[in-house]
Structures are given as structure tokens and as C-alpha cells.
C-alpha positions in Angstrom: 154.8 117.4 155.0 153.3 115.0 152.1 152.7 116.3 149.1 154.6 119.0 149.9 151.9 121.3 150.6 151.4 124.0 152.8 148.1 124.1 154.5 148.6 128.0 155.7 149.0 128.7 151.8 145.9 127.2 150.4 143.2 129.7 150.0 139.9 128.4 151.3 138.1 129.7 148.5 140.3 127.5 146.4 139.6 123.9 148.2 137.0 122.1 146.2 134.0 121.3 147.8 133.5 117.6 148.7 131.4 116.1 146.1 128.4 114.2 147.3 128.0 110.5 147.1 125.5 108.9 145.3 124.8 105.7 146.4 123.1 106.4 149.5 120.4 108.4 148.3 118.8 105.2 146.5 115.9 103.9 148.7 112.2 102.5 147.6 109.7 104.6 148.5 106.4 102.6 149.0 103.0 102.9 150.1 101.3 99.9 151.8 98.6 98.3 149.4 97.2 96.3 152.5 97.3 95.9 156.0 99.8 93.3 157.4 100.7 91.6 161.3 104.5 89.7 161.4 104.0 86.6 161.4 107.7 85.9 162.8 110.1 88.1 165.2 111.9 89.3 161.8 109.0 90.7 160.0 107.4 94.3 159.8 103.8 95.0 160.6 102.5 97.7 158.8 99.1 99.1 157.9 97.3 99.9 154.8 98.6 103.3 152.8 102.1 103.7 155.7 105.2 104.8 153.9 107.3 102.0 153.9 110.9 102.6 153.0 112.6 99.3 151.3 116.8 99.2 151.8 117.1 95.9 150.1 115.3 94.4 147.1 117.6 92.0 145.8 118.0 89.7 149.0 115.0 87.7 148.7 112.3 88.0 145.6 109.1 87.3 147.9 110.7 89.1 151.0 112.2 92.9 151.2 113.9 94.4 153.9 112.1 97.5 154.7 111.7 100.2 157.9 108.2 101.8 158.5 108.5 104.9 162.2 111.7 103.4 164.0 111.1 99.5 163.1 112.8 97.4 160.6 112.0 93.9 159.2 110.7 91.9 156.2 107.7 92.8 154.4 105.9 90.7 151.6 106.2 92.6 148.5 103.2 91.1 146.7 101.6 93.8 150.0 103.4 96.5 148.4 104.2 95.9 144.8 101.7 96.6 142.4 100.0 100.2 142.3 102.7 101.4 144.6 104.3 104.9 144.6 107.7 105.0 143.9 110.4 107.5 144.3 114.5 106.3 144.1 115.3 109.7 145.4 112.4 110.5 147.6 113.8 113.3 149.5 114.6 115.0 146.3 110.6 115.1 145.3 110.4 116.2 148.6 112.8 118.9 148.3 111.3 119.9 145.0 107.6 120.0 146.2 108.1 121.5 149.4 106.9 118.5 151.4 108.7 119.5 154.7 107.1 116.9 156.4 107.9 114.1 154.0 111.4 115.5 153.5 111.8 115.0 157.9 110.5 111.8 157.4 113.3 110.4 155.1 116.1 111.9 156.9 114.9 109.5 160.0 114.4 106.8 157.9 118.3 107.1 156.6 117.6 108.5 153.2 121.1 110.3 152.3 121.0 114.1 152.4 124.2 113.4 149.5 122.5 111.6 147.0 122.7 112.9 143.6 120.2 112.8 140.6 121.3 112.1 137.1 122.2 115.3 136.3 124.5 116.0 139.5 121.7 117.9 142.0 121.4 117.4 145.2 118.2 117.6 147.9 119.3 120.9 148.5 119.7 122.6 145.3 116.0 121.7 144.6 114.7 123.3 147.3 116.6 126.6 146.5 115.4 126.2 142.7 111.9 125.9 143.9 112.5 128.8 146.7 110.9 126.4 149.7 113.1 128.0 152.4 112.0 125.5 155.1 113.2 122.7 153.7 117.0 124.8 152.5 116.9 125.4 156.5 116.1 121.6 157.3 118.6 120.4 154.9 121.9 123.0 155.8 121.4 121.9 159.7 122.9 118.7 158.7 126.5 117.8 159.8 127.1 116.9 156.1 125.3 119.7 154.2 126.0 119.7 150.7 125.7 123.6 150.7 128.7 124.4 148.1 128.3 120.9 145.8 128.2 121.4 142.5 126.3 119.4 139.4 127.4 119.1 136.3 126.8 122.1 134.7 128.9 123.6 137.8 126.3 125.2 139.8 125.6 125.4 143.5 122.2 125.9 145.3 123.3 129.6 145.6 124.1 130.1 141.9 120.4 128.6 141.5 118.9 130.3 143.9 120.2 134.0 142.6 118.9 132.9 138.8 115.4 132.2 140.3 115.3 135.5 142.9 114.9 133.4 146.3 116.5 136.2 148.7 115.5 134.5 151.4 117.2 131.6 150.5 120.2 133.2 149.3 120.5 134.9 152.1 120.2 131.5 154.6 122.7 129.7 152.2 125.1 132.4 153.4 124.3 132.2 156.4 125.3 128.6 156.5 128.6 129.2 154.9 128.1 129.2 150.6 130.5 130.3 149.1 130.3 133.7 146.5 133.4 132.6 145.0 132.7 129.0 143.5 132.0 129.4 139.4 129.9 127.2 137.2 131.1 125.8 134.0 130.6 128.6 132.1 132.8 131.2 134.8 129.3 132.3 136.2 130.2 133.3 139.9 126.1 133.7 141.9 125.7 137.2 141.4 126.7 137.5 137.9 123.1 135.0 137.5 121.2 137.5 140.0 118.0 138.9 138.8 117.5 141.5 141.6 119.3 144.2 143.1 119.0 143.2 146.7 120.8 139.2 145.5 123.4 141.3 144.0 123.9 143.6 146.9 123.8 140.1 149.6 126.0 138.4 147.3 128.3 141.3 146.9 128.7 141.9 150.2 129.2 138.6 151.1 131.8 138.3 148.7 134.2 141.5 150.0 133.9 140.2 153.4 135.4 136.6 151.8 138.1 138.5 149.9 139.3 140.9 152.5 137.9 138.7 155.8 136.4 142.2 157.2 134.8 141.8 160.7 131.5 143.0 160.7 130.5 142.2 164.0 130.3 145.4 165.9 129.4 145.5 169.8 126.7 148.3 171.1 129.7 150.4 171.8 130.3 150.8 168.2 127.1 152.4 167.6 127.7 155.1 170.2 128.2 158.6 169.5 130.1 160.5 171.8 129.3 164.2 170.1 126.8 166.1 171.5 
């Protein structure tokens, strides 16, 4: 085998998570200044205040390449330029405001679910920070959920999740597979950072069935009781 290494030997609570790439995640955010009909069969009609969501900005000075709903084309960016709101890592914001909507909206547009701030975060440790369980749910049905990445500092959406006392979100990040085990930089493992009793107890819990892989899922005939 290369590398010599047995896969049957490696502990999954030892493989690193993947880390997140970052590249992806930077798309232009803009909102429409004006209204404008394509003038050729490569340009983008759009109307005054749409989301428009620029991919490429260095092509062409005068001409970006942008997708507004399912269409893509060129857009005049004297249209869109000045007084425009911007966001590099829009579904971050949206993440960290709660703006389910808007945070559906940039996963069909393309906006990467991987991208990474400065400081290492993801989309989804935002919205565990700020507690806004519908858009943790949103972001851990993705194939590539980025539910055990770590940032700098070492921390996962759990760990941040426990400091902050979301048990509902705790609770769906280990439903979708976070693992208890995974320390920060400074040997933190989640519930050591809890600030309830009922994180603790979840995480704890969690954690004995990762060590000793106990089955907990009992059929009705486990709940009967034959005694009279």
C-alpha cells in the first residue's frame, strides 16, 4: 500500500478535516443603479436595485461578466459602479445577519459554501456564532459542508457555537456529523468552551458514543417490559 499506511488503523477522529478553499468564495455583490435592456445576444438585462453578482472584473474595464436569477452576460459597470453595495464574501454577511433568503440566493448564483475570511471562518461558523439555526441547516445540507473546518485560532462552528450557548445549533451540528473530539489551538475540545449544562451534557454524550461507538438506536421492542 503507499505510504505504508493502514487505513483500518487510522482513527477517524484523527484524520484532519479538509480545509476549505478560499478562492471561490470571492464574488461582487452589486445592486443595479439603473435599469438596463442587452443590446447584443451576450449582454445581461437587468433592472434597477436587482442583485447582480459579477464573476469577472478584470476581463474588460467598461464590460463585467455578471449573472442576475439563472442568466449570465455582460453588464456596463458605469450601471453598477458607483453607490453600489458590495460584499467579497456575500454569503458570509448573510450567514452572520441571518439573511436566509439572501444566503439561498448566493448558493444558486455559485457563491462557494468554502470560502474563507481573513481570519480562517467559514459561512458556517458565522451562523453558529450568531445562533441563526436556519441558515447552520441550509449550509450543513451541502455535499461539501465545511461542518468540522477549522480557522486560525483552531475552532470549529461547534467549539463556537458551545462558547455562545446555541443548543440548538449544537445539537444540528451533531446531527450532521461535528466532531467533539477536534481541539483548538489552545487544546480547547467544544465542551470544555460550554456555558450551559444542557451543551455540556449534548456534547458529552456525543462524545462517549465517538469513543466507544455505542449504538443508541433502540427498536420499540427495547422499550418493552415484560414484568407485570
Amino acid at each position: 500500500m503507499a505510504g505504508g499506511v493502514d487505513p483500518t488503523n487510522v482513527s477517524m477522529n484523527s484524520l484532519q478535516p479538509p480545509k476549505p478553499i478560499r478562492k471561490p468564495g470571492k464574488v461582487k455583490v452589486v445592486k443595479a443603479l439603473y435599469s438596463y435592456t442587452a443590446q447584443n445576444v451576450d449582454e445581461l438585462s437587468f433592472e434597477e436595485g436587482q442583485i447582480l453578482y459579477i464573476h469577472d472584473l478584470d476581463s474588460d474595464p467598461n464590460w463585467w461578466k455578471a449573472k442576475c436569477g439563472d442568466k449570465n452576460g455582460l453588464v456596463p459597470c458605469n450601471y453598477v459602479e458607483d453607490q453600489t453595495e458590495e460584499m467579497i464574501l456575500p454569503l458570509h454577511e448573510a450567514a452572520r445577519r441571518g439573511n436566509i433568503s439572501f444566503l439561498k440566493e448566493c448558493l444558486a448564483q455559485g457563491v462557494s459554501p468554502t470560502g474563507l475570511d481573513t481570519t480562517g471562518n467559514t459561512a458556517l461558523y458565522w451562523a453558529a456564532r450568531a445562533g441563526h439555526t436556519d441558515c447552520v441547516n441550509e449550509l450543513l445540507k451541502l455535499p461539501n459542508s465545511t461542518v468540522n473546518a477549522q480557522n486560525k485560532m483552531g475552532d470549529t462552528p461547534l467549539h463556537i457555537a458551545a462558547v455562545h450557548g446555541h443548543l440548538n445549533v449544537v445539537n444540528l451540528l451533531l446531527k450532521y456529523g461535528a466532531d467533539t473530539l477536534l481541539k483548538n489551538r489552545d487544546e480547547f475540545l467544544p465542551e470544555d468552551l460550554a456555558n450551559s449544562t444542557f451543551i455540556k451534557n449534548a456534547l458529552q454524550m456525543s462524545k462517549r458514543i465517538s469513543e466507544n461507538n455505542i449504538n443508541y438506536n433502540y427498536g420499540i421492542d427495547d422499550y418493552n417490559d415484560d414484568s407485570d
